[in-house]
C-alpha positions in Angstrom: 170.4 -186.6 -46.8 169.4 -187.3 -50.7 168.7 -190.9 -51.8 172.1 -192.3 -53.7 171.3 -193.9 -56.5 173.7 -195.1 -59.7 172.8 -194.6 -62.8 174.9 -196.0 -66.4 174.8 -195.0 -69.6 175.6 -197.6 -71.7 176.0 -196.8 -75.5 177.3 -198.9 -78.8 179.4 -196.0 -79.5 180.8 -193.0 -76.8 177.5 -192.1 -75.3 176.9 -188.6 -75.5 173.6 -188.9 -77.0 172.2 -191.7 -73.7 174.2 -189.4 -71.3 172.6 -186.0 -73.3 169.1 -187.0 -73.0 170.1 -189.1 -69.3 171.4 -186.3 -67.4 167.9 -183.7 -68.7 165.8 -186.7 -67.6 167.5 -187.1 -64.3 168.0 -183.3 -63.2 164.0 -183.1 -62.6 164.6 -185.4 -60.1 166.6 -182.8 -57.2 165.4 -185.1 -53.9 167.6 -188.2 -55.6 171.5 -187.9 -55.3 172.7 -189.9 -58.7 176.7 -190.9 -58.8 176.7 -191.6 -62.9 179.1 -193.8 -64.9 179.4 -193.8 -68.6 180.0 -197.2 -71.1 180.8 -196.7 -74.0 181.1 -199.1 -77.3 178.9 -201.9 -75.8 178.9 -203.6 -79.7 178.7 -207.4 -78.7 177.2 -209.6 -76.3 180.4 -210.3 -74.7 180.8 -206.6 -74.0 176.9 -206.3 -73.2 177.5 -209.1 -70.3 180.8 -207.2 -69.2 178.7 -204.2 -68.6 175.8 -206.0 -66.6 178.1 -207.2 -64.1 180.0 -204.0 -63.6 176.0 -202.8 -63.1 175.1 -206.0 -60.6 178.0 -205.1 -58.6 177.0 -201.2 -58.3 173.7 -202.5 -56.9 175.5 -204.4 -54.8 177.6 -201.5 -53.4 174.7 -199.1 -53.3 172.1 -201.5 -52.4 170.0 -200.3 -54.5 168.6 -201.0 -57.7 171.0 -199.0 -60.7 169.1 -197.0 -63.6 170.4 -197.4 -67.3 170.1 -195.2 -69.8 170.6 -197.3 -72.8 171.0 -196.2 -76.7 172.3 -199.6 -77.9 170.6 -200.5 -81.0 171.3 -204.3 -81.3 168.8 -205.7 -79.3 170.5 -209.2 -78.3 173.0 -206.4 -76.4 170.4 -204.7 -75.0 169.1 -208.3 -73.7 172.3 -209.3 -72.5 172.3 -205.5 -70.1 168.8 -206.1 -69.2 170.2 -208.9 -67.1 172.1 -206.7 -65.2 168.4 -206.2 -63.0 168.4 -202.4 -63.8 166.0 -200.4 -64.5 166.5 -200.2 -68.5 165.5 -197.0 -70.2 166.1 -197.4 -74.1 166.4 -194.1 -75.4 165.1 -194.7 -78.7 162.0 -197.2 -78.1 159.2 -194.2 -77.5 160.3 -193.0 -80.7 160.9 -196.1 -83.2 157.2 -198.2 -83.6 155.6 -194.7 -84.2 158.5 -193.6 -86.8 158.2 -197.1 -88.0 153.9 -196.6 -88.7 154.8 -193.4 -89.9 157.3 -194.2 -92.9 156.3 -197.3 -93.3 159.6 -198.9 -92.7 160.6 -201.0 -90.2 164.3 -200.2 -88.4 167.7 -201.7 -89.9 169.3 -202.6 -86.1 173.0 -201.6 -86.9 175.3 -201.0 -84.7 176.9 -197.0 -83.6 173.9 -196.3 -86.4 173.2 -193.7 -84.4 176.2 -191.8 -84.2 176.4 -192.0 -88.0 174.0 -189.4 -88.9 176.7 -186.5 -87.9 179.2 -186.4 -91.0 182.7 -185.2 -90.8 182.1 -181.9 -91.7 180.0 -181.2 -88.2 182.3 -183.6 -86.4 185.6 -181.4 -87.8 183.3 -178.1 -86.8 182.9 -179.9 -83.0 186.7 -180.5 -82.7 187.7 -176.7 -84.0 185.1 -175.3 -81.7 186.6 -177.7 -78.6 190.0 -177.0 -79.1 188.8 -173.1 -79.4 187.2 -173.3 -75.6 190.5 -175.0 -74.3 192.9 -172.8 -76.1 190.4 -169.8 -74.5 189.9 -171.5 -71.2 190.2 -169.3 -67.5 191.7 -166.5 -70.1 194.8 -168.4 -71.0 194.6 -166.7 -74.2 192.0 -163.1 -74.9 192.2 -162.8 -78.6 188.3 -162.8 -79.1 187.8 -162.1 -82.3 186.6 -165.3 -83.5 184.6 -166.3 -80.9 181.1 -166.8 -81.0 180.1 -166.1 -77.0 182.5 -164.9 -73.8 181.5 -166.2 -70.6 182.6 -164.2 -67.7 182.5 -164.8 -64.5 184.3 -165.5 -61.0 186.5 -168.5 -60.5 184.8 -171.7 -60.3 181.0 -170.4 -61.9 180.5 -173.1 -64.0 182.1 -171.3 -66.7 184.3 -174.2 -68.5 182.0 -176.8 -68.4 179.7 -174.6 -70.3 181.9 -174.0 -73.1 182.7 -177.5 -73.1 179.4 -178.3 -73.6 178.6 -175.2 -76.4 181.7 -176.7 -77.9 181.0 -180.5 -78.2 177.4 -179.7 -78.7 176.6 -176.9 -80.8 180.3 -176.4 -82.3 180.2 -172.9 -80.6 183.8 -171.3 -80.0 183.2 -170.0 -76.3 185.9 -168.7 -74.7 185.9 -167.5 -70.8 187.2 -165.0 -68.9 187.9 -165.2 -65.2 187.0 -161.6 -63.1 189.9 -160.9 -61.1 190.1 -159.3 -57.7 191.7 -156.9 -59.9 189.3 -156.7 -62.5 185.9 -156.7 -59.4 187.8 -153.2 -57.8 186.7 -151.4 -61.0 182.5 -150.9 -61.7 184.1 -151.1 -65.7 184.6 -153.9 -67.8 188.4 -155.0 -68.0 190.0 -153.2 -71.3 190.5 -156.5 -73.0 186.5 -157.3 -73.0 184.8 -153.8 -74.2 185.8 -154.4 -77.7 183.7 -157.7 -77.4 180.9 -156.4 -75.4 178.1 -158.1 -77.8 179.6 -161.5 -77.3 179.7 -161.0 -73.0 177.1 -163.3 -71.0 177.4 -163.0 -67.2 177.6 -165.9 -65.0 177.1 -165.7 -61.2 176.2 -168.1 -58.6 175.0 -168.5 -54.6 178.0 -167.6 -52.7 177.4 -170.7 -50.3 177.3 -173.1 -53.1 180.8 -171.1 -54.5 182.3 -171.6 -51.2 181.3 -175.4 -50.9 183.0 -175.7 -54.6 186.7 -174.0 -53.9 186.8 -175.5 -50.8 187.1 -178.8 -52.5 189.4 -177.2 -54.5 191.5 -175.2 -52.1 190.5 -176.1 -48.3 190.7 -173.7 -45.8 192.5 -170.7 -48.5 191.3 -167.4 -48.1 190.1 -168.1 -51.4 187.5 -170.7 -49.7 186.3 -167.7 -47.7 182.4 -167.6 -47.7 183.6 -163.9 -47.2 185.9 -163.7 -50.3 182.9 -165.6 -52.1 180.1 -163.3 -51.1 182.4 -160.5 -51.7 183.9 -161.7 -55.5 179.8 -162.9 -56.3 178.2 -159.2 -55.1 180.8 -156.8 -57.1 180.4 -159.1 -60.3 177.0 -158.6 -60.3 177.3 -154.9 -59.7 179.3 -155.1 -62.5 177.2 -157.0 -64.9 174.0 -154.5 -63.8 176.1 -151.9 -64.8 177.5 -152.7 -67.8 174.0 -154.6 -68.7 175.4 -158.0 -69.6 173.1 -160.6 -69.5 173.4 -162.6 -66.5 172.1 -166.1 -65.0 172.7 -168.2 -62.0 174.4 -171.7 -62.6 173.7 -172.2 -59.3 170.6 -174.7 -59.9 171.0 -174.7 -63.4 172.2 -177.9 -65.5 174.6 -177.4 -68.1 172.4 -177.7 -70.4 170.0 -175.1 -69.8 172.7 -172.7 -69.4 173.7 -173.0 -72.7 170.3 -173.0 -74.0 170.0 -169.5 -72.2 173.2 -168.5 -73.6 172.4 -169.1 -77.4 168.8 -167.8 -77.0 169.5 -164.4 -75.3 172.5 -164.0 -77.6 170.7 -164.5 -80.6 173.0 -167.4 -81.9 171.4 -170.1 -83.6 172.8 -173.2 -84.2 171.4 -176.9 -84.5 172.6 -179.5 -81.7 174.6 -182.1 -83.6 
C-alpha cells in the first residue's frame, strides 16, 4: 500500500496558484498516496497560528510529518506556519532573490499581492468561461456554438474536472458530452456533435480504473460492471479511431496535462491567468 502523507496549501488569498504549482510538484511522486487540504486567506498571524495547529494535528493523525505548499507573502505569517513542523515549501522563494538581482529592486511583501496581477477583465473572462462548462456539463445543454473545445467521452472519464480546470484556468468555454449506450451502438458520431467536429477531443480511460470510479459512485449497478466498463471504453475508442478525434487516456494523467494536451493538439492558444 502507498505511503499516506498530508499535504496543505496554505495561501493569503484562495490558493489556486500554491495548489496549481503543488498538485504538478506532487504528481511525480506516484509511490506516495497524498490526502490534500486547501487554506485559504492566511493574512495575519492569528490566522497563520490557526493554520499550524490544524497542520500539527494532521501530523498527529497521520503520524507523519505534513508538506506545505505555501504562497504567503508576509513573512511573519509564513513564520508563524513554519511552527506547524512541516515541511514548508514557499512557492515563490526560488524565484524572488534572483528577480530581485535582476531588476534591481528588492520585494514590497504585501499581502494577496499575488493574486492582484490578474485584473477584472481576465477574472470576468474566468467566471463566463465557468459558468459556460457548468451550463454545458454531462450535455445538460448541446448548443455548441460558442464553445472553444467538446470533450467527449463515457461517464465518469475525467471529463468535468477538465473543463473546470480549462475554465478557471485558461478562461476556455469547454463543454462535455457524455456517449451514451445509445450513442456507443452507432460507429458515427451522434447528430448533435458533427456540426462541431473541429472542436471534438476524445477522452478514454483503463476500464479497471472506470470500474473502481462508478463503483464508488453506484456500488454493485450494472453500470459498475467491469463488463459494461470494458464494453462502454472499447466501442468509444472504435468510435474516436473512426471518426479520427483526437484521443488521450486520463487514466494516469493529471488534470493538468490533459488540458495542456487538449489546447496544444487543438491549436487553441491561450495564456494561463
Amino acid at each position: 500500500m502507498a505511503n499516506v502523507r498530508p499535504v496543505f496549501y496554505v495561501s493569503d488569498g484562495t490558493g489556486i496558484t500554491a495548489e496549481t504549482i503543488g498538485h504538478s510538484l506532487l504528481t511525480q511522486f506516484t509511490d506516495t498516496q497524498f490526502v490534500s487540504e486547501r487554506i485559504s486567506f492566511v493574512d495575519s498571524v492569528e490566522r497563520a497560528r490557526e493554520a499550524a495547529e490544524r497542520i500539527k494535528a494532521a501530523a498527529e493523525v497521520h503520524g507523519i510529518r505534513p508538506i506545505v505548499i505555501n504562497s504567503c507573502m508576509d513573512s511573519e505569517v509564513s513564520e508563524a506556519i513554519s511552527e506547524s513542523g512541516a515541511l514548508i515549501l514557499d512557492v515563490f522563494a526560488p524565484f524572488i532573490e534572483p528577480l530581485e538581482r535582476e531588476l534591481q529592486e528588492g520585494r514590497q511583501r504585501h499581502v494577496g499581492r499575488a493574486h492582484a496581477i490578474v485584473d477584472f477583465e481576465s477574472y470576468h473572462h474566468r467566471i463566463n468561461a465557468m459558468n459556460y462548462a457548468l451550463t454545458h456539463d454531462d450535455g445538460q445543454a448541446v448548443d455548441y456554438e460558442d464553445a472553444d473545445v467538446i470533450l467527449v467521452a463515457v461517464s465518469r472519464a475525467g471529463k468535468t474536472p477538465t473543463c473546470v480546470y480549462l475554465a478557471l484556468h485558461y478562461g476556455i468555454r469547454a463543454a462535455n458530452y457524455p456517449l451514451t449506450e445509445e450513442d456507443l451502438e452507432h460507429d458515427r458520431l451522434p447528430p448533435r456533435l458533427r456540426p462541431y467536429r473541429q472542436k471534438l477531443f476524445g477522452l478514454t480511460i483503463d476500464p479497471v480504473r472506470l470500474q473502481q470510479i462508478r463503483q464508488e459512485r453506484r456500488p454493485n449497478s450494472r453500470y459498475a460492471k467491469l463488463e459494461t466498463c470494458r464494453r462502454e471504453v472499447a466501442q468509444a475508442e472504435a468510435l474516436f479511431r473512426a471518426e479520427r478525434i483526437p484521443t488521450l487516456s486520463t487514466t494516469h494523467t493529471s488534470i493538468e496535462e490533459i488540458s495542456s494536451k487538449v489546447l496544444s493538439t487543438l491549436g487553441i492558444r491561450r495564456e494561463m491567468f
